[in-house]
Every structure is written in C-alpha cells, then in structure tokens.
C-alpha positions in Angstrom: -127.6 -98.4 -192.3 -128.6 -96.2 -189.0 -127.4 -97.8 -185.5 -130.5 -98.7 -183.8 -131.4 -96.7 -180.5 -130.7 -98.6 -177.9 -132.3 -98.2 -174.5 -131.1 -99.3 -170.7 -134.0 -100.9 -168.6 -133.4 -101.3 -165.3 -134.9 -104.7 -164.8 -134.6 -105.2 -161.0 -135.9 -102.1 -160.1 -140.1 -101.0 -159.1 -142.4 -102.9 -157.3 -142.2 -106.0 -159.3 -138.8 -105.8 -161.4 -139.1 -107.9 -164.3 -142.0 -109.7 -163.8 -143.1 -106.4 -165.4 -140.5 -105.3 -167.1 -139.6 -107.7 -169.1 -142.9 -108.0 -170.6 -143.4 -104.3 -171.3 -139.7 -104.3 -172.9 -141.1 -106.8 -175.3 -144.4 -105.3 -176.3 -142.6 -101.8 -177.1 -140.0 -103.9 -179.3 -143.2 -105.6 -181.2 -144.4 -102.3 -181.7 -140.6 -100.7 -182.4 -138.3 -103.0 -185.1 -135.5 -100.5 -185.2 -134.5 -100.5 -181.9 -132.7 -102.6 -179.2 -133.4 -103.2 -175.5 -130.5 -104.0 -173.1 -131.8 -105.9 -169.7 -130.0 -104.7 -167.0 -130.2 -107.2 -163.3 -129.8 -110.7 -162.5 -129.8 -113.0 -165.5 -131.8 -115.4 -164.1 -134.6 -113.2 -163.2 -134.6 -111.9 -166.2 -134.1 -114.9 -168.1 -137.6 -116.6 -166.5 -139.7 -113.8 -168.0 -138.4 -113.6 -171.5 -140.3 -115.4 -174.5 -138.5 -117.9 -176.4 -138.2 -116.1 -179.6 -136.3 -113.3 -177.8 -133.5 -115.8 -176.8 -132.4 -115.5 -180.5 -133.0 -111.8 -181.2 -130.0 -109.8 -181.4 -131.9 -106.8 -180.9 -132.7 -108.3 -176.8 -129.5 -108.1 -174.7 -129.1 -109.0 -171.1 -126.6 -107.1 -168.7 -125.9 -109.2 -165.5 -125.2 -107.7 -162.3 -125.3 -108.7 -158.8 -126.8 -105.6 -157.1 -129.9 -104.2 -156.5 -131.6 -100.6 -155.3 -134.3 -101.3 -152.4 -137.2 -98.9 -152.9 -136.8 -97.9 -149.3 -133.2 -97.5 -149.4 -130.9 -94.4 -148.4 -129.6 -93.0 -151.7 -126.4 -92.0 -150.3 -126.1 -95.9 -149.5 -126.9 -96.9 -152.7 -124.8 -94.2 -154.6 -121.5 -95.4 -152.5 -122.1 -99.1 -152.2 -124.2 -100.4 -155.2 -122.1 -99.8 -158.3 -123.2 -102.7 -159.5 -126.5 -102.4 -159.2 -129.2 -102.5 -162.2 -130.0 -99.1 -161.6 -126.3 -97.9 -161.6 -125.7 -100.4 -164.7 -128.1 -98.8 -166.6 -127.1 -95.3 -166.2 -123.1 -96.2 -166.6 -124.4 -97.3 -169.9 -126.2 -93.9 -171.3 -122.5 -92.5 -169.7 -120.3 -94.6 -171.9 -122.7 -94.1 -175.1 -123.4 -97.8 -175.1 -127.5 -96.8 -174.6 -129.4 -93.6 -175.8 -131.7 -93.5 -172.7 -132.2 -95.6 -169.3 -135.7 -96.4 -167.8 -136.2 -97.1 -164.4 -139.0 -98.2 -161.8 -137.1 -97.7 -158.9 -136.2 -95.3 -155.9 -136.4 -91.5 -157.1 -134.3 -90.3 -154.8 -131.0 -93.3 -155.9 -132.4 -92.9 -159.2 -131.8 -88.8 -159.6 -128.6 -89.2 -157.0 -127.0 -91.8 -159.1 -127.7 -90.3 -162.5 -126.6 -86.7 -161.1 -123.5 -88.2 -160.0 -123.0 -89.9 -163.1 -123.8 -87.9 -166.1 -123.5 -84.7 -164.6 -125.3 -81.4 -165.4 -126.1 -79.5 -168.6 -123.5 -76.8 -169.0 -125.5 -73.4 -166.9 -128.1 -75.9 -165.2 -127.5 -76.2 -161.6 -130.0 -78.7 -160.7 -131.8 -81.2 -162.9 -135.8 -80.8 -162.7 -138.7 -84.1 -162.6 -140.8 -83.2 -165.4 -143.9 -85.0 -166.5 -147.5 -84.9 -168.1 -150.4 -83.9 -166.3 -153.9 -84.9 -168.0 -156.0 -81.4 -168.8 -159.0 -80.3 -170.2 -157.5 -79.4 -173.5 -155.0 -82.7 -173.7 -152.0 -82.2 -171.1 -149.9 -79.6 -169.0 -146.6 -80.2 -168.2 -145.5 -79.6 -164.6 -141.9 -79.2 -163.4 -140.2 -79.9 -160.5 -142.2 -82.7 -159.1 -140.2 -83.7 -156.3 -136.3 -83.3 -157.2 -135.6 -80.0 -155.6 -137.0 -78.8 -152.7 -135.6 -75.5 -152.1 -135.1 -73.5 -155.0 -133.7 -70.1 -156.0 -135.2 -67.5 -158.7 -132.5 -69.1 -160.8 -133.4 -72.5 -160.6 -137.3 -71.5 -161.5 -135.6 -69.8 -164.7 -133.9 -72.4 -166.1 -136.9 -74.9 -165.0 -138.9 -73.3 -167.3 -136.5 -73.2 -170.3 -136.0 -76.7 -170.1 -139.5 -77.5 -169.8 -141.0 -74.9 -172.5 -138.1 -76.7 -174.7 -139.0 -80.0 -173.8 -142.9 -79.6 -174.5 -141.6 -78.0 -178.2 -139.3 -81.4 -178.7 -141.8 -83.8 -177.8 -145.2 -81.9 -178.0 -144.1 -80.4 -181.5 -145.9 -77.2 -180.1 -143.6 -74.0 -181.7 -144.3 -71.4 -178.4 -145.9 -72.9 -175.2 -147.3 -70.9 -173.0 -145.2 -71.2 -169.4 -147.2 -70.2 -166.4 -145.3 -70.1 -162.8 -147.4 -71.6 -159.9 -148.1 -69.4 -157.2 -151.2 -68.5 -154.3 -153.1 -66.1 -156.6 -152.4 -64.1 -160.2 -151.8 -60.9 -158.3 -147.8 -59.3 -158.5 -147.8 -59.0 -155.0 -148.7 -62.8 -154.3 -145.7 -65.6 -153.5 -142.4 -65.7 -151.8 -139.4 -63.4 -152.6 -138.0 -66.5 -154.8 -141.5 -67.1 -156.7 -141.8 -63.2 -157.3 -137.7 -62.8 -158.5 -138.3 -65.7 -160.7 -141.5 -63.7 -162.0 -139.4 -61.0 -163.1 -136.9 -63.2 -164.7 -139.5 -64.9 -166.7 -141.1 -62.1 -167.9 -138.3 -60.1 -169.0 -137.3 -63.3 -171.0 -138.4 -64.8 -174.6 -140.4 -67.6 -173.4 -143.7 -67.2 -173.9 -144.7 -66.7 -170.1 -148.4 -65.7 -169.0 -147.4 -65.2 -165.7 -148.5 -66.8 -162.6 -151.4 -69.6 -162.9 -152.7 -71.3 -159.5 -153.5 -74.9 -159.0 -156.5 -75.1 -160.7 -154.8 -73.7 -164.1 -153.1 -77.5 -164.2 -155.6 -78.8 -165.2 -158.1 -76.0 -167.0 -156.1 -72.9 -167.6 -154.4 -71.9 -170.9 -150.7 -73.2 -170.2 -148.5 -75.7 -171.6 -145.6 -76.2 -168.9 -146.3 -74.8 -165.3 -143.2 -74.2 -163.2 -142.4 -74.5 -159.5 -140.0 -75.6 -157.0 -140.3 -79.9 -156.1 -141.5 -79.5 -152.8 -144.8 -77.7 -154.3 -144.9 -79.5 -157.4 -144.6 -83.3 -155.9 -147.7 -82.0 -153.5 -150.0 -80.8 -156.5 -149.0 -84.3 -158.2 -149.7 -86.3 -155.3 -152.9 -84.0 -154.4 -153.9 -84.8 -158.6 -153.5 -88.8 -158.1 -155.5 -89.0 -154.9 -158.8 -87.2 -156.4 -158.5 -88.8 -159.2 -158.6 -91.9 -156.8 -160.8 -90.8 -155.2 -163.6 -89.6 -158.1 -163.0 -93.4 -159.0 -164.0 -94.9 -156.2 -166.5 -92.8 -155.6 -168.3 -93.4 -158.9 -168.1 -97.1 -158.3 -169.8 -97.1 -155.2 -172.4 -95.0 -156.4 -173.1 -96.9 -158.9 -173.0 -100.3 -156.8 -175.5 -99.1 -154.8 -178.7 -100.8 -156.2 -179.9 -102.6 -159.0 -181.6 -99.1 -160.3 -177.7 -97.3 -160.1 -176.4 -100.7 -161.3 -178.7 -100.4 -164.8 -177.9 -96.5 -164.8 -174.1 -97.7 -164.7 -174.7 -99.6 -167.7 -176.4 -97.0 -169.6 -173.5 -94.4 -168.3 -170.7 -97.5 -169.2 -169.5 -96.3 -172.7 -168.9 -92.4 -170.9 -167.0 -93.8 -167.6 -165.0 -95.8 -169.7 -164.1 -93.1 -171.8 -163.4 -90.9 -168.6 -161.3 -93.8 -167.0 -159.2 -93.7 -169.9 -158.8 -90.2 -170.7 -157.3 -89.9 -166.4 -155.7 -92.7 -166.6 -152.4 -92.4 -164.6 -150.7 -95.5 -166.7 -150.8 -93.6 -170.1 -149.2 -90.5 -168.3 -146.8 -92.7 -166.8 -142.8 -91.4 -167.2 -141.0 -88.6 -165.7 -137.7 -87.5 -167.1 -135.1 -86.3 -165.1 -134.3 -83.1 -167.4 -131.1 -81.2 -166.9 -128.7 -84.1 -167.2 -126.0 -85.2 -169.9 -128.0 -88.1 -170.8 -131.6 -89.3 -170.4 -133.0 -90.8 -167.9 -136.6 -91.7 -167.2 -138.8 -92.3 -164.1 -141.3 -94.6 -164.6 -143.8 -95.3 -161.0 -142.7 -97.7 -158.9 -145.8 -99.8 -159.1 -146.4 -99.8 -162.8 -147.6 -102.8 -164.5 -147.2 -103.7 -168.3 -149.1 -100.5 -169.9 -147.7 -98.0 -168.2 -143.9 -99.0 -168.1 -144.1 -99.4 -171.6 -145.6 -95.8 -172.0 -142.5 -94.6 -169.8 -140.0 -95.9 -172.9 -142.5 -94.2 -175.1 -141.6 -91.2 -173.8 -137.8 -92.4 -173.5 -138.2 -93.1 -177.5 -139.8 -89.4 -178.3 -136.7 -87.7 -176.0 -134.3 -89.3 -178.1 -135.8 -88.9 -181.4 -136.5 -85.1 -180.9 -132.7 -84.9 -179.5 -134.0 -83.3 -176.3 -131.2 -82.7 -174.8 -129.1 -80.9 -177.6 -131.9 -78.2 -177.7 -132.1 -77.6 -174.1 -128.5 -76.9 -173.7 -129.0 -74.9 -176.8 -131.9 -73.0 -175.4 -130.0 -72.6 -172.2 -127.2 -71.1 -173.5 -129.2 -68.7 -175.9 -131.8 -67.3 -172.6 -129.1 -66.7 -170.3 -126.9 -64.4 -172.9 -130.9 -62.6 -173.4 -130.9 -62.6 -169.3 -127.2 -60.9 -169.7 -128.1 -58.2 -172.4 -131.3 -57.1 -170.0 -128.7 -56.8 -166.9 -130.8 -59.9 -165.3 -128.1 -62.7 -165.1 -128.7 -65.4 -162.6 -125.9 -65.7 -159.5 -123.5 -67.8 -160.1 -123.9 -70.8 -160.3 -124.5 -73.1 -157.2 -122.5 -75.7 -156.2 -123.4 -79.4 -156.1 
C-alpha cells in the first residue's frame, strides 16, 4: 500500500492562525482521502477548531509547540530564537522526511529565512525564487521572483527561469513554455547590464525564451513564466492586486449609484460574478519558495478558508509532479548547455 503524502501546516501562523487553518486543512482532507495533515502550534488552539470526527482520524495529527512567528517580526530574531516555533516545526519536518511539503500563512521574510537555513539550496541554485500564478487573458502567467531577492545577478535571472519554465511543465503539464524576461521595452538595448547579460544567457539557452515582455505582457502577452529580480516582481504583484482592488470597488460604486445603475447591476450580475471569480486573488492563492531541498509554500497572510486551502492545492500538485527532482534535473542539464556555448555563470555566490 502507498504511504500517504503527508503535509506540515503551520497552524499558528497568518492573520488568523487556526481559526482558518484548521478549517481549510479539513475541507482539502474531505476532498483528498489519501493523504494526512500534521497541525503544527499550540494544541489547544488547534484543538478548539477541529470537528469531532477528526479527533479519531489517524490521518489528522497535531504537533505541539510553544512558539510562534509574529507577522511583524525580525526574521533574524525568529531564525535564532524560535526553534520551536510552528513555522520552524513545520519545516524541521519536510527536513527530516516526516512531511512531503509545509504550508504556511505567516511572515515571508522568517518563512524563506528559516526554510533557507534549514533545507538548504538545490545543488547550482544560489538563491531560492517566490514563484506564483498570475490570472491572464488566456488562463495564467507565472511570475518569478516576487519579493525574495532583491538584487540579483545575470545568473540568478538564468536559473530563475529554469526553475520556473520547469515548474509551469510539472504542474501546468505544458511540454515548452514560453519564458519572457521583464524589462522597460522589447528593444536589445533596453534594461540594466544584469537584465541585458541575463538576455543573452537566456537566449543562447534551450528554454523556450521570447525574449523580453513588459508589464503589460503579464497579463495579455504570449508567455507562460516571466522572469525578474524580487524587488521588480513583488512591485508588479502588489501593483496587480491594488487594480484589481480597485476595478472592484469601482464597479460597486458605480453600480450603487441609483436605482437605474442598481437594475443595470442586476441585469450585468451573472457577467460581474463571473469576472469576480475569474480575478479572484483566493483561487491564485500560494507561492512556492522554489530552489529549496524541500517544499515549502506561501500562502497570504490574510487568507480565509478558500484560499488557504488552494495554497495545499498547489502544495499537493508540487509533490505529485515531483517538482523538485526535475528542477535539479533541469538545472544540472542547462548549465552543462551554458558550459558547451562558453556562457557559464560565475561561481556560485555565497549565502
């Protein structure tokens, strides 16, 4: 009989720890038999949120520990003086190979300091990348980094974009996607030194690069994964979530207005409702930390039920299609091509 996959939810962590959680944990396990959950925080938090019937199911474990990571808290401080925190818990137990995957709601920057620290690095990758789907005209783009890395060499852009073209193939099931590099304008002459080296890198390369795409390619340009250091990519994602706020509320007060916009609104209902869920920020909910010896995955801090669940969806699909095996793989095989064209990245960086 197959071992279960078992995934690591840090309980405690987010905007409202397992209040949410806990919930979410238990609608994915209606929805996924073959599978176990370990709860990772305090017991009796946990504890008060859990349904009878999962008091007796083997499948729902519970992981005590007596720490927690503040949202607003100094991840050095919470790398050196919370071992035993959920967040830490949860990634000690993808490191020991007791759980396939950890989710967590809470602080990015403990989150991807802690999980760095304690799984390490791909063999070749110097820094792990934030990775995450973008909703597009024709489905979704792909956009890494979102926030992890704010400087970023040629190098790191190159191996950005193997991991993510091999991630969208694992878990998008799409055989070549098309890898764009964000930049001002299309032009050759466009970016910074780093943006234009990692140009020429990419397209002396097997990927299946079509070169640089600008902002508005996220979202309605021909591309599959779009690549670009954290600082940039964090500011498009942020930039994406407050339109998309915005278009919302403006749409709502339009339609407010008056008892003649408030009939129109009715007429439009079955379209806006369509729209609101095709933009939907919880069902794109989950960011994976890609790079790492294990994975991990970043669900928002204040998601509620839906959208954490979605986040161990996309925890589920990363260990079914064995992501990490075949971007080490992938890794490997593009830097011996970079080699053989005299283009091998600098050594490697150190942590």
């Amino acid at each position: 009989m197959a071992v279960p996959q078992t995934f690591a939810l840090d309980a405690m962590g987010g905007d409202h720890g397992p209040e949410v959680v806990v919930p979410s944990a238990m609608r994915f396990l209606g929805k996924r038999q073959d599978c176990r959950l370990i709860l990772v925080g305090r017991e009796d938090a946990i504890a008060k949120h859990l349904p009878r019937w999962a008091a007796h199911d083997e499948r729902v474990l519970i992981r005590h520990t007596s720490q927690e990571v503040a949202m607003d808290e100094l991840p050095s401080k919470a790398l050196r003086g919370k071992k035993d925190s959920s967040m830490r818990v949860a990634i000690d137990l993808v490191k020991q190979g007791e759980a396939d995957a950890c989710v967590s709601a809470g602080n990015t920057g403990a989150l991807m300091a802690t999980a760095r620290f304690v799984l390490k690095t791909l063999p070749h990758i110097d820094r792990p990348a934030i990775i995450t789907a973008i909703p597009a005209l024709e489905g979704q783009t792909h956009m890494l980094d979102l926030g992890a890395n704010v400087d970023c060499t040629a190098e790191h852009l190159f191996q950005f974009a193997v991991m993510g073209s091999e991630f969208v193939r694992a878990v998008q099931g799409l055989t070549m996607p098309r890898v764009g590099l964000l930049n001002i304008g299309e032009e050759e002459i466009k970016g910074n030194d780093q943006v234009r080296a990692a140009h020429e890198l990419l397209a002396a390369s097997s990927l299946n690069y079509v070169g640089y795409v600008e902002g508005d390619d996220i979202y309605i340009g021909e591309v599959d994964v779009v690549v670009s250091d954290g600082f940039v990519g964090n500011v498009a994602l942020k930039a994406s979530e407050g339109v998309a706020t915005l278009i919302a509320q403006m749409l709502k007060r339009r339609f407010g207005r008056n008892l003649l916009s408030r009939l129109s609104g009715l007429v439009a209902l079955p379209v806006l409702r369509g729209f609101r869920t095709d933009v939907d920020p919880r069902r794109y909910n989950g960011a994976s930390l890609l790079g790492l010896r294990g994975i991990v995955i970043k669900s928002h801090g204040g998601a509620d039920e839906l959208a954490f669940e979605h986040a161990l969806r996309i925890a589920d699909q990363e260990v079914r299609s064995r992501v990490i095996a075949r971007i080490e793989r992938e890794v490997e095989a593009h830097l011996g091509e970079a080699r053989a064209l005299s283009l091998q990245p600098s050594a490697r960086v150190s942590a």
